[in-house]
FILUMDREN-391053 format. One record per residue: residue in one letter; z negated, x negated, y of N, C-alpha, C in turn; chain; residue number from 0. Coordinates in nm, 3 decimals, m for minus. Atoms other than C-alpha are relative to their C-alpha. Layout:
  type      n_w      n_u      n_v     ca_w     ca_u     ca_v      c_w      c_u      c_v  mol  seq
     A        Z        X        Y        Z        X        Y        Z        X        Y    A  NUM
...
end
This chain:
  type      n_w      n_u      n_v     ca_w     ca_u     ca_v      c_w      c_u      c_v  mol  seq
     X    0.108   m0.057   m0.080  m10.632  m12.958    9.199    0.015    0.152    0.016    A    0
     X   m0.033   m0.157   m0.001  m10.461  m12.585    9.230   m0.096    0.053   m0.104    A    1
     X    0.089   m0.092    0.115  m10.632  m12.503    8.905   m0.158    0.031    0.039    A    2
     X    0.144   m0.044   m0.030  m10.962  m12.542    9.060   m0.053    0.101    0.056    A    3
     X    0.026   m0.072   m0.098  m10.921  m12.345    9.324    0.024    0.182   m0.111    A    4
     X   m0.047   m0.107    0.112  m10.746  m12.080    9.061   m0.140    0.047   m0.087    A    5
     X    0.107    0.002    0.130  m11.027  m12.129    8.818   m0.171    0.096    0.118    A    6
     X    0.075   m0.050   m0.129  m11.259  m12.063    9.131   m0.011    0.141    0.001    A    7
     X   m0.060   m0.089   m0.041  m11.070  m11.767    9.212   m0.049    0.098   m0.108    A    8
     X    0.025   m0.062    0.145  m11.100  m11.618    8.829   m0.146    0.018    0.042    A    9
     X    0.146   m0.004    0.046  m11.494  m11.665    8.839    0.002    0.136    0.134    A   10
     X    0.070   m0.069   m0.099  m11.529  m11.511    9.210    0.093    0.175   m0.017    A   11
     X   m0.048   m0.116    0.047  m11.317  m11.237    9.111   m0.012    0.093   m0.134    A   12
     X    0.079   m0.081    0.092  m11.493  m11.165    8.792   m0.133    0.041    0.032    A   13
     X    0.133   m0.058   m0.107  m11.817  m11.130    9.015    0.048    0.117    0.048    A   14
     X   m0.003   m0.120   m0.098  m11.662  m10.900    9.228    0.010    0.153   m0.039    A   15
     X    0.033   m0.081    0.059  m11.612  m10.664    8.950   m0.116    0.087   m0.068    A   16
     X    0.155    0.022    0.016  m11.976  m10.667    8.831   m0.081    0.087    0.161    A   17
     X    0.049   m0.019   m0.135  m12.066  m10.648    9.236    0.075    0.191    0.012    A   18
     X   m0.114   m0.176   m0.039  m11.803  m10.341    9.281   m0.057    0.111   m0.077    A   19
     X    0.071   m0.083    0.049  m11.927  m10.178    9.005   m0.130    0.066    0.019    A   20
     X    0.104   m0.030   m0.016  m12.300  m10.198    9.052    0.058    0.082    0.180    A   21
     X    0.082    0.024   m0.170  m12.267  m10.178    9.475    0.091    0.182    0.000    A   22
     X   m0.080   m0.147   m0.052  m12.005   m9.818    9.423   m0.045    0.131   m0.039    A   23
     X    0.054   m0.107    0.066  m12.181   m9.572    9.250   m0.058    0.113    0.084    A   24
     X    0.036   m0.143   m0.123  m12.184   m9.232    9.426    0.065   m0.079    0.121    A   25
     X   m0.067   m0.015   m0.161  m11.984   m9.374    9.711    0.161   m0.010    0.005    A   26
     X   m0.227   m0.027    0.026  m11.602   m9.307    9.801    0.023   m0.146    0.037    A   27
     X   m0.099    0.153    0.020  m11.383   m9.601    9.744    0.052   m0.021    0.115    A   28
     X   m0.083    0.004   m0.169  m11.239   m9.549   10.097   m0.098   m0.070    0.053    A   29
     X    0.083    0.132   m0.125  m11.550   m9.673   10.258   m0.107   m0.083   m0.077    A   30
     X    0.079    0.128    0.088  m11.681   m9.943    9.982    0.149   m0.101    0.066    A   31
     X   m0.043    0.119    0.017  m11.333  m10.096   10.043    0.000   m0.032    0.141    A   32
     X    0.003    0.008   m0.142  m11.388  m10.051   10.446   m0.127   m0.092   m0.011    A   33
     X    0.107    0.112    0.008  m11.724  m10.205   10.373    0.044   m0.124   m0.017    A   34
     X   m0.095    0.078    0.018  m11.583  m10.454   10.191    0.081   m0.091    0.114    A   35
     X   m0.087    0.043   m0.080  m11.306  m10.539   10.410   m0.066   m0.094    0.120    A   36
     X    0.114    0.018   m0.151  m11.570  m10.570   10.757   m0.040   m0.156   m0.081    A   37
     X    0.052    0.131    0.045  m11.768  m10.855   10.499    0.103   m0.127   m0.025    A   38
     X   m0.202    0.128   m0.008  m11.360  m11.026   10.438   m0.009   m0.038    0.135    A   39
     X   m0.056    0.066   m0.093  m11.287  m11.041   10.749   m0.140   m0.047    0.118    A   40
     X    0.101    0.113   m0.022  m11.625  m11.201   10.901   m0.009   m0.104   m0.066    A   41
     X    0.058    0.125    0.071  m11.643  m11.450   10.655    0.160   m0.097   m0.014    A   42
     X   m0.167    0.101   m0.039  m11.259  m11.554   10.713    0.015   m0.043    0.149    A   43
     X   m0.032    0.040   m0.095  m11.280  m11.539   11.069   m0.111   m0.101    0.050    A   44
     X    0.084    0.105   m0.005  m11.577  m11.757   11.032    0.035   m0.135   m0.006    A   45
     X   m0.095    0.138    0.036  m11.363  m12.019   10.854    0.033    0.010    0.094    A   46
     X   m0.087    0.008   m0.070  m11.116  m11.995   11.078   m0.036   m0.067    0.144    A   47
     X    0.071    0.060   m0.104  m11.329  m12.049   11.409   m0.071   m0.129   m0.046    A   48
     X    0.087    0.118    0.057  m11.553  m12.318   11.203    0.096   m0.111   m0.030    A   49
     X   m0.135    0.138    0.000  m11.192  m12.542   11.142    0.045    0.044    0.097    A   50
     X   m0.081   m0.003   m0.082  m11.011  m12.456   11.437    0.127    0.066   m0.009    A   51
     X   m0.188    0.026    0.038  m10.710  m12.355   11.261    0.025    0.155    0.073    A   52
     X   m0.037   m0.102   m0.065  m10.683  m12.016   11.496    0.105   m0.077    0.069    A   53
     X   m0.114    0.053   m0.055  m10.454  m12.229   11.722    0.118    0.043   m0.066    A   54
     X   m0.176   m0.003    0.080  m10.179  m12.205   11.440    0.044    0.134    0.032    A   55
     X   m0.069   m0.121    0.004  m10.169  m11.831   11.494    0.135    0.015    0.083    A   56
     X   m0.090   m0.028   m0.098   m9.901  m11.887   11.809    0.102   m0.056   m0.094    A   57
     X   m0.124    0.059    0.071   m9.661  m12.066   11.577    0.014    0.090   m0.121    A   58
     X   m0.136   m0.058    0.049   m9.595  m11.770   11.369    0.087    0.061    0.004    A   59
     X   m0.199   m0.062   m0.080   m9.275  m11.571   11.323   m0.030    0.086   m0.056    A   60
     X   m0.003   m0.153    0.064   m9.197  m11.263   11.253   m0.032    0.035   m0.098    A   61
     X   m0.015   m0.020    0.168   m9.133  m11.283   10.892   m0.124   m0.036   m0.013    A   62
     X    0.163    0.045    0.057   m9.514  m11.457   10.860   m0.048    0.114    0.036    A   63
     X    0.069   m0.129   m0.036   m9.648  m11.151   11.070    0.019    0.140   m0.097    A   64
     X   m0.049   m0.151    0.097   m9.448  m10.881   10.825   m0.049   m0.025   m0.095    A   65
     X    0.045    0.043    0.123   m9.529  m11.047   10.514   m0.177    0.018    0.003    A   66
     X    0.148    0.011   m0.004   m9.892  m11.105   10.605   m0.073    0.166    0.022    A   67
     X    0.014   m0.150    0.002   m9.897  m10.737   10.679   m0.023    0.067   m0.111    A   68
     X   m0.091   m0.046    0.145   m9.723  m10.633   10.394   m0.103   m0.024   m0.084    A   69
     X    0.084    0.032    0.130  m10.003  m10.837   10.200   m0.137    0.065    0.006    A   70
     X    0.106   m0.060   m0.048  m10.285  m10.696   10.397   m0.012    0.141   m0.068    A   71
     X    0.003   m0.147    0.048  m10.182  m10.342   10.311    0.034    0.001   m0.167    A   72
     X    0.037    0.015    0.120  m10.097  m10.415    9.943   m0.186   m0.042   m0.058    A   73
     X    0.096    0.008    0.019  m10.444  m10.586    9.923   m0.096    0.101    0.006    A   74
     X    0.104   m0.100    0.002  m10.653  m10.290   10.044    0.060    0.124   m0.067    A   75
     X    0.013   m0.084    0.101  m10.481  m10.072    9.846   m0.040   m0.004   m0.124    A   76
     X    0.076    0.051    0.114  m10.563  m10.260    9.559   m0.076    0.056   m0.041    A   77
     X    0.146   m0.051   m0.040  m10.874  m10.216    9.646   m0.065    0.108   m0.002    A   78
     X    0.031   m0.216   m0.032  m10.911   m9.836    9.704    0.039    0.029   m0.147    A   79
     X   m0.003   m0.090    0.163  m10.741   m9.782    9.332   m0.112   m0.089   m0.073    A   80
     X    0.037    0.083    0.081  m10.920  m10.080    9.174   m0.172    0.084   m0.025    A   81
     X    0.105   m0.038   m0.017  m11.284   m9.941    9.338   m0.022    0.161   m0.101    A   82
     X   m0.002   m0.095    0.012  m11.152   m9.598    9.207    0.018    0.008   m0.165    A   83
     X    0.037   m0.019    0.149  m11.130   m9.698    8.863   m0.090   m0.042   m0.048    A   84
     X    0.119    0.037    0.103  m11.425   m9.858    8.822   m0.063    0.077    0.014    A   85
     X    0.076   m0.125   m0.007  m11.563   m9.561    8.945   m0.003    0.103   m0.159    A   86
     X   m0.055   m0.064    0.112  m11.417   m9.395    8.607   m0.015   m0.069   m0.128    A   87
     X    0.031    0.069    0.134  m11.398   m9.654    8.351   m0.076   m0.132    0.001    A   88
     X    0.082    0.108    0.043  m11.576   m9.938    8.219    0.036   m0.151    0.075    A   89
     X   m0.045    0.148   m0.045  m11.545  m10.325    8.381    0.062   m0.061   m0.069    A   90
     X   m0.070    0.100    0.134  m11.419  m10.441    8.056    0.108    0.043   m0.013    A   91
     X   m0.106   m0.037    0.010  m11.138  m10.212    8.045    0.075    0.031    0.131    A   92
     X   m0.055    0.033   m0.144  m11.091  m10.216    8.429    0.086   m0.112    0.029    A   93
     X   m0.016    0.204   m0.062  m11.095  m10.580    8.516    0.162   m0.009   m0.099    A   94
     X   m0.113    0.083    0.070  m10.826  m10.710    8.229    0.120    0.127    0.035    A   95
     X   m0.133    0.001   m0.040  m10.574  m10.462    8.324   m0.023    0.016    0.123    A   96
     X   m0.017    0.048   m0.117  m10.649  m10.508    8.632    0.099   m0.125    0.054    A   97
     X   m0.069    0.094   m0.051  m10.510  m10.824    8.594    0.152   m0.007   m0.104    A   98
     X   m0.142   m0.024    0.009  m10.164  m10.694    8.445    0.061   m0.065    0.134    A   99
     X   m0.074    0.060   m0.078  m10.102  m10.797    8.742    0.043   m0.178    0.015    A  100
     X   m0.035    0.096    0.040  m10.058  m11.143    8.660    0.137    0.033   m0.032    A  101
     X   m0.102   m0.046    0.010   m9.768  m10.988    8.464    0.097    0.044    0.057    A  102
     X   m0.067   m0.037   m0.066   m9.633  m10.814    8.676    0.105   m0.158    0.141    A  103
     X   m0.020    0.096   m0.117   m9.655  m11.096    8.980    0.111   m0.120   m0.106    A  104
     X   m0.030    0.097    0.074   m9.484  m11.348    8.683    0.148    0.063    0.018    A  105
     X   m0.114   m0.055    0.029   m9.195  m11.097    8.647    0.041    0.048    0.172    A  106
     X   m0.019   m0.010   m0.143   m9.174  m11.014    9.055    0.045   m0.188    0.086    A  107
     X   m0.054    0.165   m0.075   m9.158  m11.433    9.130    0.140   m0.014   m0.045    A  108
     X   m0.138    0.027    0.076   m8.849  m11.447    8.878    0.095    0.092    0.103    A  109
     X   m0.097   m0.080   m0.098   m8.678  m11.149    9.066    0.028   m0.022    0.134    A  110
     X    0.009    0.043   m0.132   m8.765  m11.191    9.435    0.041   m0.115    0.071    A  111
     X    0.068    0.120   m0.021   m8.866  m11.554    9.421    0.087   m0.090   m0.044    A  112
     X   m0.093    0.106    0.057   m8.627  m11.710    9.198   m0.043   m0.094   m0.061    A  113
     X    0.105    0.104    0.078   m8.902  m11.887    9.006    0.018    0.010   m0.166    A  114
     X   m0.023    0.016    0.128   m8.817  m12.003    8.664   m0.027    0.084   m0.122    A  115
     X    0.043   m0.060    0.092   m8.891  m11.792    8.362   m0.010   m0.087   m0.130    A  116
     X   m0.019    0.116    0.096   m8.969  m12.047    8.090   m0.057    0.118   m0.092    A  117
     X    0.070   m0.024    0.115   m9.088  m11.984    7.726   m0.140    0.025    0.029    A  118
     X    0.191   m0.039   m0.038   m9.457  m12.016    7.839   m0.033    0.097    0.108    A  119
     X    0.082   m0.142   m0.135   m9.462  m11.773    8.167    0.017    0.111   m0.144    A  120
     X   m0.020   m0.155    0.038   m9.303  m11.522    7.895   m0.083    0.002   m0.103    A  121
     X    0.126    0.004    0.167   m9.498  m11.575    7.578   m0.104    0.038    0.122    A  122
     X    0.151   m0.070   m0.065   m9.832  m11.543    7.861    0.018    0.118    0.048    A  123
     X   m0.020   m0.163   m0.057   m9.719  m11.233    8.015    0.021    0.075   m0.092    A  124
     X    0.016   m0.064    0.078   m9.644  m11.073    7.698   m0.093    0.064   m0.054    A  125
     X    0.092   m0.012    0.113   m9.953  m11.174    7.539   m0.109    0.064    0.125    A  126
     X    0.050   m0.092   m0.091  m10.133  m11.001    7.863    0.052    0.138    0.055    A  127
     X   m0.093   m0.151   m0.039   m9.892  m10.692    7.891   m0.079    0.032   m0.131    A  128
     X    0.074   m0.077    0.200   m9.984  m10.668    7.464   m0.149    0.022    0.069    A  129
     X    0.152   m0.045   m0.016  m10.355  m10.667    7.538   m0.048    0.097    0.101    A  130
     X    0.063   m0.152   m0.072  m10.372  m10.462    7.860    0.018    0.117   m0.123    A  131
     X    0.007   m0.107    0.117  m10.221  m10.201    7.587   m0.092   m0.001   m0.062    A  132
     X    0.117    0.004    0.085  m10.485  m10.285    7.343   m0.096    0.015    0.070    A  133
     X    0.119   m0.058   m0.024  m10.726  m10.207    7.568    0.015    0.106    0.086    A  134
     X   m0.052   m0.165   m0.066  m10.578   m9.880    7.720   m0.030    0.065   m0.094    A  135
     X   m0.024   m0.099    0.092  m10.509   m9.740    7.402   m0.120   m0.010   m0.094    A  136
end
């Protein structure tokens, strides 16, 4: 079932490039991803009130609060360079190394995470490190 949600994820995040592109033109990346952000967090805290699951917030800990931080502020920076290159280059050569990060995150689980490195994570991360190049260069 993960893959769906994954597969999900892929589509609504190849929209958002398309959306980003068209919706940024002539405007600073600082306040498309503040825009942005305002439409995230209504439509999460929507969920959130619409299941109930705010309750859980008292049960977390520190480490959930730092981390979730931590991800917050990685995420909108993302965001601010990601907006700032599509400002510059093309969606086609945006988006896919955009998602170097796959790569990267494959080679950060092994270090951090302690998550396996098989034959297949490395053959796929290769063959997406090779092609971001091929479409840099």
């Amino acid at each position: 079932m993960w893959w769906t949600y994954a597969l999900l994820s892929a589509v609504f995040a190849a929209l958002t490039a398309i959306f980003a592109k068209i919706g940024i033109k002539n405007v600073n990346p600082d306040l498309a991803t503040a825009i942005r952000t305002v439409v995230i967090l209504l439509i999460a805290w929507g969920i959130v009130l619409f299941k109930g699951s705010g309750r859980q917030a008292h049960d977390l800990t520190q480490q959930n609060w730092t981390f979730l931080l931590l991800f917050g502020c990685a995420t909108g920076l993302s965001w601010i360079f990601y907006f700032k290159a599509l400002q510059l280059g093309e969606v086609s050569q945006v988006a896919p190394v955009d998602k170097l990060s796959v790569a990267i995150a494959i080679i950060l689980s092994a270090i951090f995470l302690g998550e396996p490195l098989t034959i297949k994570t490395v053959l796929g991360a290769g063959l997406i490190i090779g092609g971001t190049f091929v479409l840099i260069f």
